[in-house]
N, CA, C and O of each residue as an XYZ file, in Angstrom:
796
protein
N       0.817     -1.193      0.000
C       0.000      0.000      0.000
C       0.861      1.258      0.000
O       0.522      2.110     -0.821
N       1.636      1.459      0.567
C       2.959      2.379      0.965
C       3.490      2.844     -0.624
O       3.460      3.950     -1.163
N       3.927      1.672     -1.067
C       4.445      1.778     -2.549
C       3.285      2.602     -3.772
O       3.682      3.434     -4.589
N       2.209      2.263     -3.682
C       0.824      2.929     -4.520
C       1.052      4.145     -3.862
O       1.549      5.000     -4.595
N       0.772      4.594     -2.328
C       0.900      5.855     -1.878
C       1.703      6.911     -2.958
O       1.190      7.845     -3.574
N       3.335      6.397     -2.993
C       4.333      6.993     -3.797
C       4.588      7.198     -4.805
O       5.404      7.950     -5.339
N       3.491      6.144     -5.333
C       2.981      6.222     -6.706
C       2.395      7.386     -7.177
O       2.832      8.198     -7.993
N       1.484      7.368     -6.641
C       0.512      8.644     -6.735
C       0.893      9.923     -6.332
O       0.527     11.004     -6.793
N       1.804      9.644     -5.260
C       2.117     11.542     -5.210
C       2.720     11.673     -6.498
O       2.508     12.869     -6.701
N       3.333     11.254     -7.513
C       3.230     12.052     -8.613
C       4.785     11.151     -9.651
O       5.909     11.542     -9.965
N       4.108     10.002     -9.845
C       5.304      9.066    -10.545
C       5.788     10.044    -11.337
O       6.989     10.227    -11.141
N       4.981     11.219    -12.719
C       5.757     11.613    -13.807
C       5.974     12.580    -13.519
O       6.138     13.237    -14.548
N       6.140     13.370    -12.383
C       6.712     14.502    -12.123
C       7.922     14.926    -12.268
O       8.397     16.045    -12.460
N       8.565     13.418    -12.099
C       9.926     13.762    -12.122
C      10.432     14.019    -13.973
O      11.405     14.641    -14.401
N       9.670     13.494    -14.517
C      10.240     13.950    -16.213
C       9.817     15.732    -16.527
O      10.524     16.513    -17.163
N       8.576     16.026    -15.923
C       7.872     17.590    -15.859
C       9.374     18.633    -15.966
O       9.643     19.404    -16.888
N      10.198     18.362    -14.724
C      11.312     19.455    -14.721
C      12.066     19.233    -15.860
O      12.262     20.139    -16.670
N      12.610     17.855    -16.034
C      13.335     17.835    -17.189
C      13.277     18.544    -18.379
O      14.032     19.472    -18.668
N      12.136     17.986    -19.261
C      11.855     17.694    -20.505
C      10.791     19.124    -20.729
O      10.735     19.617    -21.855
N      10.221     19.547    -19.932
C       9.580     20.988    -19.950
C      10.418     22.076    -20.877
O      11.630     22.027    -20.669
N      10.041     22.941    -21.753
C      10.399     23.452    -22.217
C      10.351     24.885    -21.703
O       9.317     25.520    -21.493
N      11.988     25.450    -21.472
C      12.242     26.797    -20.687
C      10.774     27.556    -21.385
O      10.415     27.498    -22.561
N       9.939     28.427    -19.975
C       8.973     29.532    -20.455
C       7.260     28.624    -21.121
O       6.207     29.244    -21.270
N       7.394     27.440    -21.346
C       6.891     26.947    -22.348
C       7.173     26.724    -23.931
O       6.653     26.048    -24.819
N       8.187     27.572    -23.842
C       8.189     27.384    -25.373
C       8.551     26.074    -26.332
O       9.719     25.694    -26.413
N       7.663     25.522    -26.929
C       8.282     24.179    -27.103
C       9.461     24.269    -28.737
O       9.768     23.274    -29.394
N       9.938     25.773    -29.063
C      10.903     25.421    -29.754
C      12.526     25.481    -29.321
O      13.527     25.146    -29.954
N      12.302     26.268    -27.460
C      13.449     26.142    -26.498
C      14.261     24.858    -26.878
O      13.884     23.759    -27.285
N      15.462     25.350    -26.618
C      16.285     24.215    -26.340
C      16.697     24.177    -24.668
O      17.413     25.128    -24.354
N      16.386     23.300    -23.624
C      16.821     23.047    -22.208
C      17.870     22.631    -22.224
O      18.175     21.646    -22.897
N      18.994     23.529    -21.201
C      20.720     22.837    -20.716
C      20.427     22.180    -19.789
O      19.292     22.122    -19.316
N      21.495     21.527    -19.346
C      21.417     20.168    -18.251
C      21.074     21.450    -16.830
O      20.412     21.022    -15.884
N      21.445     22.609    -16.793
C      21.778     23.277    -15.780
C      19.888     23.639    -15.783
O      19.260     23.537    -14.729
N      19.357     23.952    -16.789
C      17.613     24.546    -16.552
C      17.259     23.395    -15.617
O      16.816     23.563    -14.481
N      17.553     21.896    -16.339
C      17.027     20.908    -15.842
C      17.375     20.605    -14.389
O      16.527     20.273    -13.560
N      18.260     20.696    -14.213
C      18.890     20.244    -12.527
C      17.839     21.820    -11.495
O      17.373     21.742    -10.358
N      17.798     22.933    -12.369
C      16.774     23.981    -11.606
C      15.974     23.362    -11.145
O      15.724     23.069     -9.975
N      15.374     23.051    -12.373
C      14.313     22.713    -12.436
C      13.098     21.828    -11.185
O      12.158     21.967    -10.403
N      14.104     20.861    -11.835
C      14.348     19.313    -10.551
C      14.063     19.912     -9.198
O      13.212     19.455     -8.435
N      14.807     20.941     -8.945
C      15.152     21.660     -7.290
C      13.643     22.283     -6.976
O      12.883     22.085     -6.028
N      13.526     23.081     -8.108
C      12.010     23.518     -7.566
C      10.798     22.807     -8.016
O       9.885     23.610     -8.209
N      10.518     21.767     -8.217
C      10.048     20.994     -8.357
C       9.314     20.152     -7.251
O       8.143     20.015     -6.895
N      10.966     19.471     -6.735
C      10.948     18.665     -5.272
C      10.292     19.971     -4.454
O       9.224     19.890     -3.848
N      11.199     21.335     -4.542
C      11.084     21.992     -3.294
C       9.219     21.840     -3.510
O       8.801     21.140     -2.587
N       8.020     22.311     -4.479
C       6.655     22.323     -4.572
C       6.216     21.240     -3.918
O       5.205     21.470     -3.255
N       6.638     20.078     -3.865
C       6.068     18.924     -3.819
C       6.161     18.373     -2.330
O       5.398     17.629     -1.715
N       7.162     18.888     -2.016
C       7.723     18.910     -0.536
C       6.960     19.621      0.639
O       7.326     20.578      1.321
N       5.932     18.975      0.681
C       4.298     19.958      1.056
C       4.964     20.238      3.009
O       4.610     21.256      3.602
N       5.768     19.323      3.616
C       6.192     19.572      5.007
C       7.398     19.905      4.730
O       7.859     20.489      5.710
N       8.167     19.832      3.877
C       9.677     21.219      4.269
C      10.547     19.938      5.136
O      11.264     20.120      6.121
N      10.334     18.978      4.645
C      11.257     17.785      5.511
C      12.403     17.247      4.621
O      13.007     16.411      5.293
N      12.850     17.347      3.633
C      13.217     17.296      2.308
C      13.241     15.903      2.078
O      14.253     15.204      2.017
N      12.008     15.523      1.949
C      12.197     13.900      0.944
C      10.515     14.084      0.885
O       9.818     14.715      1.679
N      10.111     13.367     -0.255
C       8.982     13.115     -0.944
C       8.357     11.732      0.137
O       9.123     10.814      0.431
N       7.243     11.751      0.523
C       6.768     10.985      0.898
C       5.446     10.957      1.515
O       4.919     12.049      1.729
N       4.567      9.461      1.969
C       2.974      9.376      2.011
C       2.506     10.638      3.158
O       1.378     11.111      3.293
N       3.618     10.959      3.831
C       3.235     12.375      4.557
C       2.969     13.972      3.238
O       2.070     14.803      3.104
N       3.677     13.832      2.855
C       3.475     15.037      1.411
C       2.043     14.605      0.522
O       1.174     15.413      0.195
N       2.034     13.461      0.290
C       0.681     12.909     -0.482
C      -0.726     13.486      0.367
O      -1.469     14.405      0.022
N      -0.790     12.868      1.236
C      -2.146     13.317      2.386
C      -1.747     14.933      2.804
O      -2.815     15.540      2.732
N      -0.750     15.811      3.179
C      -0.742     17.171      3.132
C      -1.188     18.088      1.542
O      -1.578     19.237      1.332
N      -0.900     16.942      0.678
C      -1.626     17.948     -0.780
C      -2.617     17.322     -1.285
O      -2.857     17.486     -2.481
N      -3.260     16.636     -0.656
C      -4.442     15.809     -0.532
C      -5.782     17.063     -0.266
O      -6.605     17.701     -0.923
N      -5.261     16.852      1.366
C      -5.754     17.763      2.014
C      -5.906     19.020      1.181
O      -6.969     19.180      0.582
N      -4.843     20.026      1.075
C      -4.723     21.304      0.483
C      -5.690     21.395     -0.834
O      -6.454     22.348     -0.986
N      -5.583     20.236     -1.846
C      -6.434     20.218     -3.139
C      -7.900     20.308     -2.307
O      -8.491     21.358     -2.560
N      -8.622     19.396     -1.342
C      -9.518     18.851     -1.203
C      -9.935     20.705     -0.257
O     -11.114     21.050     -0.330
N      -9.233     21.393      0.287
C      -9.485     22.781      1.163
C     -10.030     23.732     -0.023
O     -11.006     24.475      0.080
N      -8.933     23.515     -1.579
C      -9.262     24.318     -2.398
C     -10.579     24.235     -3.040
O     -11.249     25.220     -3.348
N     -10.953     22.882     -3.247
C     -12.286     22.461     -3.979
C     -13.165     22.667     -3.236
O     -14.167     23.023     -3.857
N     -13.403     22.595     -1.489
C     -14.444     23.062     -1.082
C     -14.444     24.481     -0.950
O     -15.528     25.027     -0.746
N     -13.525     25.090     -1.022
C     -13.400     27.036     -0.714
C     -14.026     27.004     -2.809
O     -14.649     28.045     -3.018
N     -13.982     26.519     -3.516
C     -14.394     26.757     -5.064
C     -16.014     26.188     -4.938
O     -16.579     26.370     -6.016
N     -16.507     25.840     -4.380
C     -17.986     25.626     -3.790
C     -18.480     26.289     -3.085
O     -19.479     26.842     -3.544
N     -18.213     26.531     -2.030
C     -18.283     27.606     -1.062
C     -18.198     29.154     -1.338
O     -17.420     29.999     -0.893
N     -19.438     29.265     -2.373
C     -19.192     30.710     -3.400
C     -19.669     31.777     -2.221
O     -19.327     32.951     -2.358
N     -20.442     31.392     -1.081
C     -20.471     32.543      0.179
C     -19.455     32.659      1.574
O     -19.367     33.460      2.505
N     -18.769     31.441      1.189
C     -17.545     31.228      2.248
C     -18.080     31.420      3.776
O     -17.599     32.177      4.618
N     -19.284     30.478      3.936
C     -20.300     30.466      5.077
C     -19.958     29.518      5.671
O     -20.436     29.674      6.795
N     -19.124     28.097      5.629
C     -18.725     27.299      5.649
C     -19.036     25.892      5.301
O     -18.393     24.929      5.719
N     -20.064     25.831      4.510
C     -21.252     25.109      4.402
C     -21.577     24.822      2.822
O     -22.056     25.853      2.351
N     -21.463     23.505      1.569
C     -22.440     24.424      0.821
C     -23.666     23.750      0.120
O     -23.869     22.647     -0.390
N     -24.353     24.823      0.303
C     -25.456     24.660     -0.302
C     -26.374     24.125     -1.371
O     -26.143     24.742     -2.411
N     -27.167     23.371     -1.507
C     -28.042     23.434     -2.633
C     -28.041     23.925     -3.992
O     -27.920     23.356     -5.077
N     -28.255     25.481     -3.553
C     -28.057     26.359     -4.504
C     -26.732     26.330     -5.134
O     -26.536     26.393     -6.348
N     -25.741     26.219     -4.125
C     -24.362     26.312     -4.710
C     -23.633     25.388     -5.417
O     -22.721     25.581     -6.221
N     -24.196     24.226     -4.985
C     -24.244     22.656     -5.685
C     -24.695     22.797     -6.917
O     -23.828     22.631     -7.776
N     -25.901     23.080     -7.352
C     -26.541     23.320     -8.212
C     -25.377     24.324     -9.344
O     -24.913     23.775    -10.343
N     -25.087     25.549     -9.064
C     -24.337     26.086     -9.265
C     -23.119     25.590    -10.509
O     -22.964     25.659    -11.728
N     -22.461     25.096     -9.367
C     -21.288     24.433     -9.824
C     -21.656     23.302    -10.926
O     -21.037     23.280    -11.990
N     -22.643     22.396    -10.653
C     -22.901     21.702    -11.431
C     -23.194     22.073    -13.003
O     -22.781     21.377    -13.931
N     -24.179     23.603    -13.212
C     -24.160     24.584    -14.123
C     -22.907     25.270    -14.941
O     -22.731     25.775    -16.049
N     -21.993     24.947    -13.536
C     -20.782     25.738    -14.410
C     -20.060     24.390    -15.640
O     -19.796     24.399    -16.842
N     -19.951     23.245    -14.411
C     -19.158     22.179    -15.203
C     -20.127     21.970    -16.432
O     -19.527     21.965    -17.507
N     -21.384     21.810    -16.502
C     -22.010     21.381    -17.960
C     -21.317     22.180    -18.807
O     -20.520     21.880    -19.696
N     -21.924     23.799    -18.228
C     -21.026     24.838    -19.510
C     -20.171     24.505    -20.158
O     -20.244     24.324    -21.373
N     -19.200     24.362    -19.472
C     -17.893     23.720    -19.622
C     -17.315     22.494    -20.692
O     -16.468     22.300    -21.565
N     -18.325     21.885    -20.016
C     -17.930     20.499    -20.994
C     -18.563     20.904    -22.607
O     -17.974     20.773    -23.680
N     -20.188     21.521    -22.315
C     -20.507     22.220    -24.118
C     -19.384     22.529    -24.580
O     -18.922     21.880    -25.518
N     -18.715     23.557    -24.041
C     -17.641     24.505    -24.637
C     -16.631     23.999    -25.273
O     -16.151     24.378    -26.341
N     -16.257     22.989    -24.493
C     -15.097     21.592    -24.998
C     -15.805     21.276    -26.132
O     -15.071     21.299    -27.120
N     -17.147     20.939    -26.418
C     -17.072     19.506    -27.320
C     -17.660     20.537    -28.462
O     -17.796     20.018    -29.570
N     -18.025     21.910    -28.351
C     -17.863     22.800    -29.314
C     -16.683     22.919    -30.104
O     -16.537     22.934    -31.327
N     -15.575     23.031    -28.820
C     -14.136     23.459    -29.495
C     -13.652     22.180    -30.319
O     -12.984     22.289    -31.348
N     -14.014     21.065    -29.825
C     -13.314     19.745    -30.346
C     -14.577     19.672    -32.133
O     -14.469     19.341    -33.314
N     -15.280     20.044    -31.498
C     -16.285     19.576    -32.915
C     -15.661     20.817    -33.872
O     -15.562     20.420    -35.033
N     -15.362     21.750    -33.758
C     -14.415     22.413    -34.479
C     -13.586     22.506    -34.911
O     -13.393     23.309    -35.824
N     -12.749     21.745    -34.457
C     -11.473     21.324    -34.516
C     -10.943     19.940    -35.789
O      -9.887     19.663    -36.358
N     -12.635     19.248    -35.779
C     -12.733     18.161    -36.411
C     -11.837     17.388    -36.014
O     -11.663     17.196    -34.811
N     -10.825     16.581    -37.307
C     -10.279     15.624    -36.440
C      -9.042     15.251    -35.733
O      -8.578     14.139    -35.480
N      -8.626     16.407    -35.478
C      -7.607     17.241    -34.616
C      -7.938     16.242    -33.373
O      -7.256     15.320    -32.925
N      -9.503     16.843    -32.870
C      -9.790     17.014    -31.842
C     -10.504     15.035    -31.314
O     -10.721     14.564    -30.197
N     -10.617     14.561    -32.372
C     -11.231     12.874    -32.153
C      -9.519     12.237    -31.865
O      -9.121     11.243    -31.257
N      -8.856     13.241    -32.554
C      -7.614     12.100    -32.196
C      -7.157     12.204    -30.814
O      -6.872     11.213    -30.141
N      -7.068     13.731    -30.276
C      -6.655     14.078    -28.975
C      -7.733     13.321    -28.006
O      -7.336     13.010    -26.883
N      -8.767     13.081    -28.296
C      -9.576     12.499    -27.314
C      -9.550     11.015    -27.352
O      -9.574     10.239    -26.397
N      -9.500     10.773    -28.548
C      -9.320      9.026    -28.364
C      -7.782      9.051    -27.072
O      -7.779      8.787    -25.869
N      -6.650      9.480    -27.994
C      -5.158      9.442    -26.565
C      -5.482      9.614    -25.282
O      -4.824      9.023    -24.426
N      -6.671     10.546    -24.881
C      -7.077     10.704    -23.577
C      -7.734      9.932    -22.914
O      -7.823      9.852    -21.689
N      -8.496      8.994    -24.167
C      -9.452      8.000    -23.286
C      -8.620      7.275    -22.407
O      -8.760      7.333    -21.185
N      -7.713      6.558    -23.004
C      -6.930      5.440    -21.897
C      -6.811      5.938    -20.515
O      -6.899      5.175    -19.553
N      -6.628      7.115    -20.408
C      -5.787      8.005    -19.029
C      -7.365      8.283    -17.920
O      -7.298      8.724    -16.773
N      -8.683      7.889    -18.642
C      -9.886      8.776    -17.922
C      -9.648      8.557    -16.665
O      -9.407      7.421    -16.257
N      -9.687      9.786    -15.752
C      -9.626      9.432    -13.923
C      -7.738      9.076    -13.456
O      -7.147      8.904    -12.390
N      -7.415      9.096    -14.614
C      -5.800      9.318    -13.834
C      -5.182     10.376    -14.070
O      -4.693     10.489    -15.194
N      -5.046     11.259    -13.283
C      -4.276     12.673    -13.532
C      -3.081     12.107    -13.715
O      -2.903     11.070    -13.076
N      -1.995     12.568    -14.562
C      -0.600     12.039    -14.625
C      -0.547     10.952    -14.944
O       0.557     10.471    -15.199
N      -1.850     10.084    -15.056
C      -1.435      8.534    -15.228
C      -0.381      8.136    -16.371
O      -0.267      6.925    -16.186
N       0.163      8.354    -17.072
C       1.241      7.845    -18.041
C       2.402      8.095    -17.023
O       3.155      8.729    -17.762
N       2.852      8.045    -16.192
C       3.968      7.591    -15.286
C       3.509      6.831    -14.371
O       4.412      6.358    -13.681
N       1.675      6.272    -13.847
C       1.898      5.651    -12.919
C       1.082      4.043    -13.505
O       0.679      3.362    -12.562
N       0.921      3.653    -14.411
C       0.328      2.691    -15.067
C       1.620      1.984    -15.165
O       1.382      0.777    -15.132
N       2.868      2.211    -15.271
C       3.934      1.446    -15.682
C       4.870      0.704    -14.136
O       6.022      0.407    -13.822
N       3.362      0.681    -13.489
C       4.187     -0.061    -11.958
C       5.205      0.902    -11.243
O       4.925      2.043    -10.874
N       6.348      0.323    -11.109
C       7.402      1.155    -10.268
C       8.022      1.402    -11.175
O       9.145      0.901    -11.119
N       7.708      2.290    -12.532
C       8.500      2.827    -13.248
C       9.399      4.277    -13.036
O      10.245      4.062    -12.169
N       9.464      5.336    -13.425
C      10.547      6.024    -12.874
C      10.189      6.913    -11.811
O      10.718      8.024    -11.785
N       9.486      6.629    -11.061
C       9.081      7.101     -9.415
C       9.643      6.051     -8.598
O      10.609      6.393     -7.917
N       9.322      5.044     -8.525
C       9.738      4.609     -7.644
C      10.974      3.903     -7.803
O      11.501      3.438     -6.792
N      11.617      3.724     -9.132
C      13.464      3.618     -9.224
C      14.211      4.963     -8.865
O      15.406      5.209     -9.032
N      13.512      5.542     -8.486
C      14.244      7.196     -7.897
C      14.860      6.955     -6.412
O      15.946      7.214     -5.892
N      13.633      6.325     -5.967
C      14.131      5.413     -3.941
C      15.201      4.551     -4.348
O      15.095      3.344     -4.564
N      16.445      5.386     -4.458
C      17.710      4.230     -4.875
C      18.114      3.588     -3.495
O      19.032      2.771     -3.428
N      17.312      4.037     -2.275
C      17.771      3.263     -1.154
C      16.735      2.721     -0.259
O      16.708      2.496      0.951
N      15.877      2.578     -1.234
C      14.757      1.478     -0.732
C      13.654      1.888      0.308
O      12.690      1.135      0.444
N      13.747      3.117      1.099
C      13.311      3.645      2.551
C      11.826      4.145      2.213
O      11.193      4.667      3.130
N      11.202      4.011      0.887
C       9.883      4.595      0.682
C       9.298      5.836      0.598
O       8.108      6.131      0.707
N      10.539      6.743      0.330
C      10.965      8.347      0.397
C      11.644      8.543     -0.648
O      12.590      7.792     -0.886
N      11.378      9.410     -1.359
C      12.490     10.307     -2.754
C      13.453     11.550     -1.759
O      12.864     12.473     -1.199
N      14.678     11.412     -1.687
C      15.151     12.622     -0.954
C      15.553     13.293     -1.972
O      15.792     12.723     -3.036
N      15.737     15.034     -1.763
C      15.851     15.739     -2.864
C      17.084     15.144     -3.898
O      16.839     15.369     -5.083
N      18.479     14.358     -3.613
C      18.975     13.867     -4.000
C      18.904     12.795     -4.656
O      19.604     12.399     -5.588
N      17.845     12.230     -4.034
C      17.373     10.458     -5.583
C      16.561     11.411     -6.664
O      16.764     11.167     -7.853
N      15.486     12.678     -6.259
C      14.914     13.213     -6.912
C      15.711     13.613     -8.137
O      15.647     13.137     -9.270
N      16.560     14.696     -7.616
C      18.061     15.024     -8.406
C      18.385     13.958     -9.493
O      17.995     14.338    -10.597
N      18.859     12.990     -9.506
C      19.741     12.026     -9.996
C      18.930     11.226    -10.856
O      19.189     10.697    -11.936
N      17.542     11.252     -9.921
C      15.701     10.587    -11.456
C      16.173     11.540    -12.769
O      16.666     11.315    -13.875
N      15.825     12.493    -12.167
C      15.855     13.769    -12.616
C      16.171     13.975    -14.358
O      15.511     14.158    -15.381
N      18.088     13.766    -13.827
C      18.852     14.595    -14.519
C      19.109     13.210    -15.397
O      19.388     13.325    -16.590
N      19.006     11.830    -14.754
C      19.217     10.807    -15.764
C      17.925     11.066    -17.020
O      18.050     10.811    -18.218
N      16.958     11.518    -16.484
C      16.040     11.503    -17.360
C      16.475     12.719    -18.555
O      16.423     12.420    -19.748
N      16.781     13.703    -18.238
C      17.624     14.896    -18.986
C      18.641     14.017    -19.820
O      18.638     14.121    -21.046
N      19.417     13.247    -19.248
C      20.509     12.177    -20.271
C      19.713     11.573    -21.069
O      19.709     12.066    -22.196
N      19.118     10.799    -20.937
C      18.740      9.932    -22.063
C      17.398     10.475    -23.090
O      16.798      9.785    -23.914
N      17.161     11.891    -22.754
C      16.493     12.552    -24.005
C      17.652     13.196    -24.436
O      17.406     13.575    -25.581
N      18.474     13.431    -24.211
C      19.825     14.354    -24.685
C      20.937     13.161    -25.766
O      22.111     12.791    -25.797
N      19.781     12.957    -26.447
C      20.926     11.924    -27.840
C      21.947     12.291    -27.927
O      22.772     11.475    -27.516
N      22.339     13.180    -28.283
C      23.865     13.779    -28.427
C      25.161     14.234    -27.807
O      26.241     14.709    -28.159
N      24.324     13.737    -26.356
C      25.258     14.198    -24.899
C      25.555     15.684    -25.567
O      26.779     15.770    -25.663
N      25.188     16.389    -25.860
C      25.707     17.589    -26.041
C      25.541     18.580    -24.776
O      26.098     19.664    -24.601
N      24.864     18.086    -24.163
C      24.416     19.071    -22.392
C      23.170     19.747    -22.463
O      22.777     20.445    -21.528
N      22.368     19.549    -23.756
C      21.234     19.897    -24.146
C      20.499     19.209    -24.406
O      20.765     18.035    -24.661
N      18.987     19.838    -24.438
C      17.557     18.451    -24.833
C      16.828     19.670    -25.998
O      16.241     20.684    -25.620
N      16.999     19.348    -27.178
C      16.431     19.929    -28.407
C      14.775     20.126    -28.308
O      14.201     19.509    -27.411
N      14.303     20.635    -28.850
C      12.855     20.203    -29.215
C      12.123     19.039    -30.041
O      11.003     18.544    -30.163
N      13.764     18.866    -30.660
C      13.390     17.291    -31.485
C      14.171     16.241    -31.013
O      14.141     15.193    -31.659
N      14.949     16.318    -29.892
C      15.392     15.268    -28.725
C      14.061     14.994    -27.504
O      13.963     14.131    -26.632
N      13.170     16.093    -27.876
C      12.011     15.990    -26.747
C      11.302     15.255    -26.922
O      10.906     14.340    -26.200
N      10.856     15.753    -28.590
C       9.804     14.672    -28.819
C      10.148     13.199    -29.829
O       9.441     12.746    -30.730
N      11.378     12.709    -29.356
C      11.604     11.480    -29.807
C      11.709     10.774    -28.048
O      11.502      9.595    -27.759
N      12.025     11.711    -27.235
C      11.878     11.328    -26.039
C      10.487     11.115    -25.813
O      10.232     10.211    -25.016
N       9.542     11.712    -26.308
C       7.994     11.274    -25.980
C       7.385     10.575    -26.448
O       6.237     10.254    -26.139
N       8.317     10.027    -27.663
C       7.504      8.953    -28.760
C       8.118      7.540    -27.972
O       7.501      6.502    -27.734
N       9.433      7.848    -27.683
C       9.931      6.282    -26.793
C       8.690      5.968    -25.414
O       8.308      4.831    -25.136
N       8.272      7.075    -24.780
C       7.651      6.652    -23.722
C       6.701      6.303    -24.412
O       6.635      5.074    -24.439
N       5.627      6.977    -25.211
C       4.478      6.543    -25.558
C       4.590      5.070    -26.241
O       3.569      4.426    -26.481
N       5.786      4.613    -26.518
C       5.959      2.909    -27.595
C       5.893      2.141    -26.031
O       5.137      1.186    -25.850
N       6.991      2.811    -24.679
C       6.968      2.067    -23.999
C       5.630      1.513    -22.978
O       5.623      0.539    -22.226
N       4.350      2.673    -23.299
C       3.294      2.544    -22.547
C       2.314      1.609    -23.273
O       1.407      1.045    -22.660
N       2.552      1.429    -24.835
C       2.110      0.540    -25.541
C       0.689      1.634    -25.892
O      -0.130      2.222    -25.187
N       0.952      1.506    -27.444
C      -0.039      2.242    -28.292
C      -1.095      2.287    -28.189
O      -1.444      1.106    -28.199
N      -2.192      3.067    -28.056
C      -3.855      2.738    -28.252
C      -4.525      1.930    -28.706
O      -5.090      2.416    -29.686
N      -4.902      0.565    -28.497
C      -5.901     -0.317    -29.150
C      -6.222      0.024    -30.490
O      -7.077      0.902    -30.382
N      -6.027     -0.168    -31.585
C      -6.219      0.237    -33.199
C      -7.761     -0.190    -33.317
O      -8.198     -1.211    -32.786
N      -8.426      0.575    -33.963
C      -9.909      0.070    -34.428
C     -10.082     -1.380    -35.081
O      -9.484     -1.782    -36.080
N     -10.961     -2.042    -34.367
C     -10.769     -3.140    -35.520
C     -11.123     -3.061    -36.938
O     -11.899     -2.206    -37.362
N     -10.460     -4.104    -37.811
C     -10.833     -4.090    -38.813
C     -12.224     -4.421    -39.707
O     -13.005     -5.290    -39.316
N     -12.374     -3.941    -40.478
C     -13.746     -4.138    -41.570
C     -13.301     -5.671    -41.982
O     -12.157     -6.009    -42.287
N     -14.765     -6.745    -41.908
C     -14.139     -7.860    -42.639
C     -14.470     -7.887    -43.642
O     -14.051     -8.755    -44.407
């Protein structure tokens, strides 16, 4: 159970600092040095008690914190309580919401069937493409077994992950070292079920 805990605080986080592109920009090129930043403030976010190692104590403290934010985003009179009306509310907002999506996607045509088919696999797992692959690179980060990432295994996930999108050892991760780095994970998560065929 311990091990799922660690799972979930956030298996693919550790590729996020890496492979992120400085600012957003995805035609940046990232140095090993953005990435090792990166890494640092990363752990430091995630590090919800200031104890410096990742662990099922940080999971249930941003548990908590998400679960404070979602009821203060209900709580449209901050009475402490909510309401009916406010239930109702919210429920109004999310429909909106979802119209608006399947406006934008029906617009989009088939831009937008392809992005959603890739999403189906993931429904209800935030981040799930790092935590479907077992103890894949979250939990080979605990290089000393104790059930904790210290900012230093974090570090070293990290920056190996920065190496092996960096084809060229050049000390850099291209925009087209990124996304051959994203096509290896996506082969390694195993492709989307193909439609079957017409007989």
């Amino acid at each position: 159970m311990k091990k799922i805990s660690l799972l979930t605080l956030g298996a693919a986080l550790i590729a996020v600092p890496v492979l992120a592109a400085p600012g957003g920009d995805r035609n940046a090129t990232l140095t090993r040095a953005e990435a090792q930043a990166k890494a640092a403030d990363m752990f430091a976010k995630m590090d919800a008690n200031k104890d410096g190692k990742l662990d099922a104590a940080d999971r249930a403290a941003k548990h908590a914190e998400m679960q404070a934010k979602r009821f203060a985003s209900l709580d449209a009179n901050s009475d402490g309580s909510i309401s009916k009306a406010e239930w109702d509310q919210h429920g109004a907002e999310r429909a909106a919401k979802r119209a608006e999506r399947k406006e934008k996607r029906a617009a989009a045509g088939e831009a937008g069937e392809g992005k959603r088919d890739h999403m189906r696999g993931h429904r209800g797992k935030r981040g799930g493409h790092g935590m479907r692959g077992g103890h894949g690179g979250w939990m080979k980060a605990d290089a000393d077994g104790d059930k904790a990432i210290s900012q230093a295994e974090f570090q070293t996930a990290a920056l190996a992950r920065f190496d092996a999108a960096d084809a060229n050892k050049d000390g850099q991760v291209t925009p087209e070292e990124r996304q051959a780095q994203r096509g290896e994970w996506r082969a390694k998560r195993g492709a989307a079920p193909a439609a079957p065929a017409n007989p």
